[in-house]
N, C-alpha and C positions, 0 to 999 in steps of 0.2 A: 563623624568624629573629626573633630578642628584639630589643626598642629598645634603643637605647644607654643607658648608664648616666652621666650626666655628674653633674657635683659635684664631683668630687674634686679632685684637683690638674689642671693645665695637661698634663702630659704624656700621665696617664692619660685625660681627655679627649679628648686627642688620638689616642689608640689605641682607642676607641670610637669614634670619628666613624669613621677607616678600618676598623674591622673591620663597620662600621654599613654604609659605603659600598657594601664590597667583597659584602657579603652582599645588596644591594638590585639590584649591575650582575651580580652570578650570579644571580639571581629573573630579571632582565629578559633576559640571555641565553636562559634555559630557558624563558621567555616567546616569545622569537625562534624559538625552535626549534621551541615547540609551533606556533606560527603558521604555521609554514612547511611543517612537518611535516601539519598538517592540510591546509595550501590543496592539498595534493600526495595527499589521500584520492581514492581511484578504486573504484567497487563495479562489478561486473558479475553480472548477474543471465539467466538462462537460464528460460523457461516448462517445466514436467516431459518436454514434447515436444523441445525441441531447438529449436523451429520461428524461435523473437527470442530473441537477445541482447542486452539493452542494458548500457550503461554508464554510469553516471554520474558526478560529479563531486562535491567537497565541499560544492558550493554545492544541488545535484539537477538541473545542467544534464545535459541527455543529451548525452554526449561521443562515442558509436557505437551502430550501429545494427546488429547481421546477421538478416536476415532470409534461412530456411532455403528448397530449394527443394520444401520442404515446403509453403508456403505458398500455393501452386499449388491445393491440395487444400481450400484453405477459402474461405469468403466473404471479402469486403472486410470487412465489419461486423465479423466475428468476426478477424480478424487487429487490426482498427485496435484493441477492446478487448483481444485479446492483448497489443499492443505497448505498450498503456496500464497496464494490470494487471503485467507486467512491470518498466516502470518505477519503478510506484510499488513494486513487492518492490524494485528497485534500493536505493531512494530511501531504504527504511527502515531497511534494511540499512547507512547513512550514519551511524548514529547509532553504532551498538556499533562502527565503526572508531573513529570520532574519541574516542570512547569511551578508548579504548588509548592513542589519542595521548596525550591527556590525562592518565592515570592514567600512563605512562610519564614521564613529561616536568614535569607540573605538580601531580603527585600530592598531594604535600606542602600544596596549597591545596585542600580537599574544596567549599569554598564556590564556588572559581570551577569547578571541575570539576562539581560539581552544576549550576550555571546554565546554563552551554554545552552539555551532555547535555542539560539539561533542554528547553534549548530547540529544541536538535536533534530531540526525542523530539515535542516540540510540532509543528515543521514537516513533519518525516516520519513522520506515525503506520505502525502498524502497516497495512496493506493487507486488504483482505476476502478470505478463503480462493477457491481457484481452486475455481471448479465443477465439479462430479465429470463428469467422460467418462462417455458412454455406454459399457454394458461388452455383451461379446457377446450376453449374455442381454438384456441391452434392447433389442438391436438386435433382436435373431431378434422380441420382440414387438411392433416397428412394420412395420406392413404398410401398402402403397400399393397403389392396384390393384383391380382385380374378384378376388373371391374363385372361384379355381377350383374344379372339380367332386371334391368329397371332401376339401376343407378344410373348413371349417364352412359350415352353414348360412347364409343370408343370414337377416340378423335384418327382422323383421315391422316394422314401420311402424305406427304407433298412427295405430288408427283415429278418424276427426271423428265426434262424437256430437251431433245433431241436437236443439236445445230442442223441445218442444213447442211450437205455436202458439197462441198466445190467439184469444179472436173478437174481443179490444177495437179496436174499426172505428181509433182514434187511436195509437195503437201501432204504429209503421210497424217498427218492428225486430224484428217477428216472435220476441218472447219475452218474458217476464212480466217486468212493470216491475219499475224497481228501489227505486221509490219507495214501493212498499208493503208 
């Protein structure tokens, strides 16, 4: 949107001011809408198990919660970091919607479309990769338990090796000082 052009005569003037106006309350419309349009961003985010679902909101409140009844099968510990890790994938995921809004709606201003990304990008970083699942082959190599007869051997136990004794009568700790 250009500034107005004034100087000239009273009437042309005057048709700059409204074409000035009219182009300032269409900005503040599309302003309206990106506003409204963002407060209305919703993310949901899924762990690769199925196990939480969350949902967030534009602001990164957690808006819902489903927990699978899968969840039966894990610790508290490990679920409550699920649900955490989870979120925060939600959360990040926050930035490249409003992202669209933005570039939809208020495209034409790159400056304010950069700050508000940016800052979205600030609040919601990226999240820490999910931890690799044990795969069958690492499971089959943790063993619990007495090793049965024709598994492996039981491994030897390192034996305690005995210092030699000194005769020095003051030497109560039966092995050669360390002071000398």
């Amino acid at each position: 949107m250009s500034q107005p052009s004034f100087g000239g005569d009273g009437f042309q003037t005057e048709q700059e001011l409204r074409r000035w106006s009219a182009g300032v309350a269409a900005k503040a419309e599309r302003y309206q809408v990106m506003q409204t349009e963002v407060a209305r961003v919703s993310v949901s985010e899924s762990d690769r198990d199925r196990v939480v679902t969350v949902t967030v909101d534009a602001t990164g409140v957690v808006t819902d919660l489903v927990i699978s009844e899968q969840a039966r099968e894990i610790s508290g510990a490990e679920l409550s970091a699920l649900v955490l890790r989870t979120m925060r994938s939600a959360q990040s995921r926050i930035t490249g919607a409003v992202a669209e809004v933005m570039e939809r709606t208020v495209g034409d201003d790159p400056q304010t479309v950069a700050a508000v990304v940016g800052s979205y990008r600030d609040r919601f970083p990226e999240p820490e990769p999910e931890p690799e699942r044990p795969t069958a082959s690492t499971v089959d190599e943790m063993r619990l338990g007495r090793v049965e007869d024709g598994d492996e051997p039981p491994r030897q136990r390192p034996t305690r090796t005995t210092r030699p004794s000194t005769d020095d009568p003051d030497d109560d700790w039966g092995g050669p000082s360390i002071l000398r």
